[in-house]
N, C-alpha and C positions, 0 to 999 in steps of 0.2 A: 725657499720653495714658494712658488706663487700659485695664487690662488686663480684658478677658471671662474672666470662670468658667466655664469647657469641663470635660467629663469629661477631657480631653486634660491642661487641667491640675493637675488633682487626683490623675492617676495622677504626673505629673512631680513635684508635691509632694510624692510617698513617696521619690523619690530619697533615697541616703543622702550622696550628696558632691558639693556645688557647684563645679563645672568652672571652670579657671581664667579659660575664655570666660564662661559665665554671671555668675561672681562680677567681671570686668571690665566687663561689659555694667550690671551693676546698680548699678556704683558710677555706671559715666559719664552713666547714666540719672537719677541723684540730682542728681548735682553739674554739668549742664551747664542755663545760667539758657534753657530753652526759650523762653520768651515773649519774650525780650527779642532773642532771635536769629532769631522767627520772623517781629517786628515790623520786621525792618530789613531780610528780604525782600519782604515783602505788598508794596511801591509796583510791584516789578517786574514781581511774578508774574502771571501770565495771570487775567482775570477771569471768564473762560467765560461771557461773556456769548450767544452763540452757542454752538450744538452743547454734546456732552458735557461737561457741567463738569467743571473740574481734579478734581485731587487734592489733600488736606489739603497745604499747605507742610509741616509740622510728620513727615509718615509721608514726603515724600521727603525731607527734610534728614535724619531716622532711616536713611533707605538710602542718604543718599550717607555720613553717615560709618561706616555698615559696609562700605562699599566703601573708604575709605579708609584704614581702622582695619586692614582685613587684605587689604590690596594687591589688590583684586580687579577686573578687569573687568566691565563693562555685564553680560555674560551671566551670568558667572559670581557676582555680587553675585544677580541675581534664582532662580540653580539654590539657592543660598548658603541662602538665607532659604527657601527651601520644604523643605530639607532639614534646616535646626537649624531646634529647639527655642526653642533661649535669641534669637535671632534675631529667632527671628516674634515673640516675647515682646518683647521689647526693642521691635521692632515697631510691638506692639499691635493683632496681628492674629491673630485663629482660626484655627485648621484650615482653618473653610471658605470665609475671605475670602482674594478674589487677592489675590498680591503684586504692584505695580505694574512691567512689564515693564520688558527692557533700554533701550526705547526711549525709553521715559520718561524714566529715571534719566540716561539721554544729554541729552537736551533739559534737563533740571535742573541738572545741571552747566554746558551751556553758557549756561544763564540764571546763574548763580553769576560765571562766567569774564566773559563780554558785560560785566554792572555791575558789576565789581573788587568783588565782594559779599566775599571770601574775606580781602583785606583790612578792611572793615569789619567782619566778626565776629571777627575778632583783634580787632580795636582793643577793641571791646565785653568781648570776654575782659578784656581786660589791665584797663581800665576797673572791671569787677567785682570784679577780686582785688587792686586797688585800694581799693574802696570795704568789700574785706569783710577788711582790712587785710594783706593778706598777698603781696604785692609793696610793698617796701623803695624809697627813692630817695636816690639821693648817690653812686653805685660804678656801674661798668659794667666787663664784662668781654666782650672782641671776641673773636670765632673767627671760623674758616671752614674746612668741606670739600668737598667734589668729590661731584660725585653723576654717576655712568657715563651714558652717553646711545651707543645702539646705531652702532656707527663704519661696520657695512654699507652699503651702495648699494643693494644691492637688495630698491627699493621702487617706489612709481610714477614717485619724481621723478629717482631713479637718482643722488642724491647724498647725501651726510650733510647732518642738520640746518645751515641756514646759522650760527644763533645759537651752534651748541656750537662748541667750538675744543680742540686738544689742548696740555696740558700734559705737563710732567717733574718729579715729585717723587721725590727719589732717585735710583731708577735704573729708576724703572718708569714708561714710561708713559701719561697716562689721556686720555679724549676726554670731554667733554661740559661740564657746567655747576659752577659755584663757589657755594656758599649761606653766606652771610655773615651774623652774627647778632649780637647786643646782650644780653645778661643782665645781667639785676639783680644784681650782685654779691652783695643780703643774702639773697636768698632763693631765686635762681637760674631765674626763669623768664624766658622770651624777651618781651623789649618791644621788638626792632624786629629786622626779616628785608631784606635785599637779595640780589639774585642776578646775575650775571655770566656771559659765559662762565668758562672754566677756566683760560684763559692768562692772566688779569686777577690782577694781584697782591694781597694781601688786603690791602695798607697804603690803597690808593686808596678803598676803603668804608668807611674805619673812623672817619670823619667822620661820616658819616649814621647810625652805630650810635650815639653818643654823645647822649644827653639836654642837654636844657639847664641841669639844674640839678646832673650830675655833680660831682662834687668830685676823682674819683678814677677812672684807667680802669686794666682790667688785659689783659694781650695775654701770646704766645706772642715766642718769639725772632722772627718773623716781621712784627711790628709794631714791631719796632727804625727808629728816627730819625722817628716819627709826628711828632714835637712839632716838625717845621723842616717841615713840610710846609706850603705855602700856606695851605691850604683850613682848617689848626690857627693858623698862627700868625696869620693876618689873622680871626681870627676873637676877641673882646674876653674870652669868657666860655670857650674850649675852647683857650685859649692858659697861662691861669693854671691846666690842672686838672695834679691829678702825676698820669703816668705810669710805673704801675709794670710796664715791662714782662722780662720774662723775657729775662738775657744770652744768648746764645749759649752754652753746653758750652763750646766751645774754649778761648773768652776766661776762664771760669770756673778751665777744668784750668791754662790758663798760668801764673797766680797763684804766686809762690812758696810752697813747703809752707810750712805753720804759720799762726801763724793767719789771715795774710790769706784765705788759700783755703777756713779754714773759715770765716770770717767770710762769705766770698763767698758758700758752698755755702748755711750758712744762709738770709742773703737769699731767694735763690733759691729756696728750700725754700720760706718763708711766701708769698711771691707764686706761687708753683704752688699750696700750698694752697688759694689763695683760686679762682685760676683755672678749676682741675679742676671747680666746678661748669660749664662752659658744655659739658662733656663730656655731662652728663645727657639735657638735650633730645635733644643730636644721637642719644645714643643710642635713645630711644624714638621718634624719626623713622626713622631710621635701620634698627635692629636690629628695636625691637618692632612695629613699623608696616610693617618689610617694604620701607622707600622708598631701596632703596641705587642705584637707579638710575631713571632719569626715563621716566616712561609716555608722555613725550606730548613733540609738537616744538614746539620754541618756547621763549621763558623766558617769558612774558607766560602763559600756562596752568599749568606747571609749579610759576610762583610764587602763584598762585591757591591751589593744591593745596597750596603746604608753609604757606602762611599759615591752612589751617584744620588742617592737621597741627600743627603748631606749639601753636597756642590747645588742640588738642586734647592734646597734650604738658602744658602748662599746667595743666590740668584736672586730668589725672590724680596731676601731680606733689602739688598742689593735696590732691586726695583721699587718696593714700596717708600724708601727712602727717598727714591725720587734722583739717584745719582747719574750723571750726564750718560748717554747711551753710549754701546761701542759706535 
């Protein structure tokens, strides 16, 4: 999508310092393969064969991921863009052209969520950074955290979401949903997403996270005794993979001093080394994306949403590394 030469943007060209928005906007503008994500919507989208015709696919997938990029809602995504700059630009809209309203952006989401679309452009992601060499295969590394989902009643149905459920981590605690994830161990971006309520323990998904062609998985103490687990050992190809998962503390400290326990500590050292990438994504879901708690009820829409978070995670990870463009 290109950008129109306005006097609007020529005075913005004498800016002297590109905003950490603008300069994120431009990168994910470079590096995200538009045509190939806007080809795997076109069978869905409305054909305006009747009445006003649509809107480009390509200017509302642009507005839902700045709605998604900075946790916004319908309304406030369309105030969002008439009011930045780097927005409308990212855009690809003038001063004097509408921006497509809240209601739109609503209806385009639900067209996303309806055809599990949010899963397929992940896939396309992963797919790409595949083909442009930079997702790794042979290592997976499992997590999972908790994403808050609002525990009030008062609402129209005067109950909490049916899907969330509450958990106890520690001594705190929490209501709502569990997002479970797979990384590439060599490179560290997410090639597969599940989600759960909260009360679901993270060993029961960590089947579905693992590749087929892994050789090697890596887990927190919380994936302890994966490998006697049915769904691992009646399985021909995820029963021979090692398991390197992370002791417990306790069992670690018990160790007699000397060198067993530092032998032990080591261990443990290089398997969190490797681990801590699956820390990354969660964090730019999470922290940079604003997504620390779920907008919407249900898991079936929620997961919608982190599967183009995620890809969009991906991306960036992708970018800031500096890897050759499409």
């Amino acid at each position: 999508m290109t950008q129109q030469s306005t006097f609007n943007n020529a005075e913005h060209g004498k800016q002297k310092r590109v905003t950490k928005r603008e300069a994120f906007l431009n990168m994910m503008n470079e590096i995200i393969p538009w045509s190939e994500v806007v080809e795997l919507i076109r069978p869905f989208y409305p054909k305006g064969e009747q009445g006003r015709p649509p809107l480009g696919i390509e200017l509302m997938l642009r507005m839902y991921f700045l709605q998604i990029w900075f946790c916004l809602s319908d309304e406030m995504t369309e105030d969002s863009i008439y009011d930045s700059y780097s927005m409308r630009r990212f855009m690809g809209l003038s001063f004097e052209q509408r921006v497509p309203d809240a209601t739109t952006l609503l209806k385009f989401r639900h067209l996303l969520e309806e055809h599990h679309l949010g899963e397929k452009i992940f896939n396309a992601i992963t797919k790409f950074l595949e083909a442009n060499g930079c997702m790794m295969r042979g290592g997976t590394i499992v997590d999972a955290t908790i994403l808050n989902a609002p525990s009030s009643t008062k609402n129209a149905s005067g109950e909490r979401d049916p899907e969330m459920h509450s958990t106890q981590k520690g001594k705190q605690w929490y209501f709502g949903m569990k997002v479970h994830i797979g990384v590439d161990a060599g490179s560290g971006y997410t090639h597969t997403i599940e989600v759960t309520a909260a009360n679901e323990h993270d060993v029961t998904k960590a089947s579905a996270l693992i590749r087929d062609d892994d050789e090697v998985v890596y887990g927190d103490s919380g994936y302890q005794g994966i490998d006697k687990r049915d769904e691992i050992k009646t399985n021909p190809h995820k029963s021979k993979i090692d398991y390197k998962i992370n002791e417990r503390r306790g069992k670690v400290n018990s160790l007699l001093a000397g060198i067993s326990r530092n032998v032990g500590r080591e261990r443990e050292k290089r398997k969190s080394s490797v681990r801590s990438k699956v820390e990354h994504p969660f964090h730019i879901v999470k922290v940079l994306f604003g997504y620390g708690k779920v907008v919407y009820r249900g898991l079936a829409k929620n997961l919608n949403r982190l599967y183009m978070m995620f890809g969009s995670a991906n991306l960036l990870m992708w970018g800031r590394a500096g890897c050759p463009q499409k």
